[in-house]
C-alpha positions as CSV (number, residue, x, y, z in Angstrom):
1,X,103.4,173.3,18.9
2,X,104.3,176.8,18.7
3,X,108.0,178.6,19.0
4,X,108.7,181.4,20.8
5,X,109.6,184.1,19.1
6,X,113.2,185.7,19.1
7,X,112.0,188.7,21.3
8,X,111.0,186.8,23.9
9,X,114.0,185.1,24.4
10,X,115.9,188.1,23.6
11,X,114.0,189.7,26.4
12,X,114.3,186.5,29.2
13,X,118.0,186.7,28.4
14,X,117.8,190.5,29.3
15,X,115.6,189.4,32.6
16,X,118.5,187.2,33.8
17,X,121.6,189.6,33.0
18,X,119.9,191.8,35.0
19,X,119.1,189.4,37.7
20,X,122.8,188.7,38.0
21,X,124.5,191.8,37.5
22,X,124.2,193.3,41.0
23,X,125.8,189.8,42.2
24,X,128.2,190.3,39.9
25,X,128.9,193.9,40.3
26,X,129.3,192.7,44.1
27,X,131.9,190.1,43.5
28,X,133.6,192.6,40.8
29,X,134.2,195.0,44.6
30,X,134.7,192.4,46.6
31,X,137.5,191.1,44.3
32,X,139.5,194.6,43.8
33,X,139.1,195.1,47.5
34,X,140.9,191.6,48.4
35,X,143.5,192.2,45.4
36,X,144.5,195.3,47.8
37,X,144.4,193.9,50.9
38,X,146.2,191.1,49.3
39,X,148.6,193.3,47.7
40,X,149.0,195.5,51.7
41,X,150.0,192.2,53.3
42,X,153.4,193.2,52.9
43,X,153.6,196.7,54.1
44,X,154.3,197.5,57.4
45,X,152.6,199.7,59.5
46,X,155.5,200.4,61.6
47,X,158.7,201.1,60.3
48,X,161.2,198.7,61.1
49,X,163.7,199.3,63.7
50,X,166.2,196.7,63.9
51,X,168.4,198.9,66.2
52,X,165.6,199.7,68.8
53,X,165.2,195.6,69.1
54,X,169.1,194.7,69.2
55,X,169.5,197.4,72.3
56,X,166.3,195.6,74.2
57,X,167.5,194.0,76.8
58,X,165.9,190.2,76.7
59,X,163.2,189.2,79.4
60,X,165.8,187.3,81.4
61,X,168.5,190.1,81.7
62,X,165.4,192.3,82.2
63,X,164.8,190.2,85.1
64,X,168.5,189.6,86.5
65,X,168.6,192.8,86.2
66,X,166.2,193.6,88.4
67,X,167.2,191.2,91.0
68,X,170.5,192.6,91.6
69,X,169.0,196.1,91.6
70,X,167.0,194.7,94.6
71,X,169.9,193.4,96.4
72,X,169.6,189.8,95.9
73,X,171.4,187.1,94.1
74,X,169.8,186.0,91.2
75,X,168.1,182.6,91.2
76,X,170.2,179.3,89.8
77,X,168.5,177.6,87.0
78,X,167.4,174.3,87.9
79,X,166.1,172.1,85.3
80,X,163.1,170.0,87.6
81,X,161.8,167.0,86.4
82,X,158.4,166.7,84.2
83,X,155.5,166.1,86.3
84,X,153.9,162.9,85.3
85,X,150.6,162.6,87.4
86,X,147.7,165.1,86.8
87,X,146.6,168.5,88.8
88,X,149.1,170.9,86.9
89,X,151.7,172.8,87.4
90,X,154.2,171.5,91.0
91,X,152.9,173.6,93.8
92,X,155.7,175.9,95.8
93,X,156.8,174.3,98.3
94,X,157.4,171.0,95.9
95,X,159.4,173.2,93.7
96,X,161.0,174.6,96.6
97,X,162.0,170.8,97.9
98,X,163.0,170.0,94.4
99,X,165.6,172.8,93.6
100,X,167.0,172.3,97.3
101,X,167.6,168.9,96.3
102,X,169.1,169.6,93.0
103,X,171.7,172.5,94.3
104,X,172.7,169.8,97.2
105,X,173.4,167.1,94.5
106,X,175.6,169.6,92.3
């Protein structure tokens, strides 16, 4: 039986560091790129404007809005019942027949 000598080894050892150093190298980027994304997460890319959002007018006084603007009364809210049976959404003239039934029963 016959050792190897130091060299060789010395020189396998070389072979696989430089096998693994581009992957390593590659995850070395790939790491400092996600520490700065990471680290970005919690800059904005807008500036805030709280005032701008507390003047928006909400989607519903958007749309009462727009109602009146048109000459007609806004719509009453009526809360209709959960459909139970399958094909979706009630059709309009079930939704109709529904909120003329509630508003009679108020």
């Amino acid at each position: 039986m016959t050792w190897r000598s130091t060299s060789s080894v010395d020189e396998t050892l070389a072979q696989l560091d430089a096998l693994h150093r581009p992957l390593a190298e590659r995850r070395a980027a790939a790491r400092v790129d996600l520490d700065r994304m990471v680290a970005a997460l919690s800059v904005s890319s807008e500036p805030w404007a709280e005032a701008a959002d507390a003047e928006r007018p909400t989607p519903s006084a958007r749309r009462r809005a727009g109602t009146v603007a048109q000459g007609r009364e806004p719509d009453q809210f009526v809360a209709l019942p959960e459909r139970t049976t399958h094909g979706g959404p009630f059709g309009p003239a079930v939704r109709a027949k529904l909120i003329a039934e509630a508003l009679a029963n108020r």
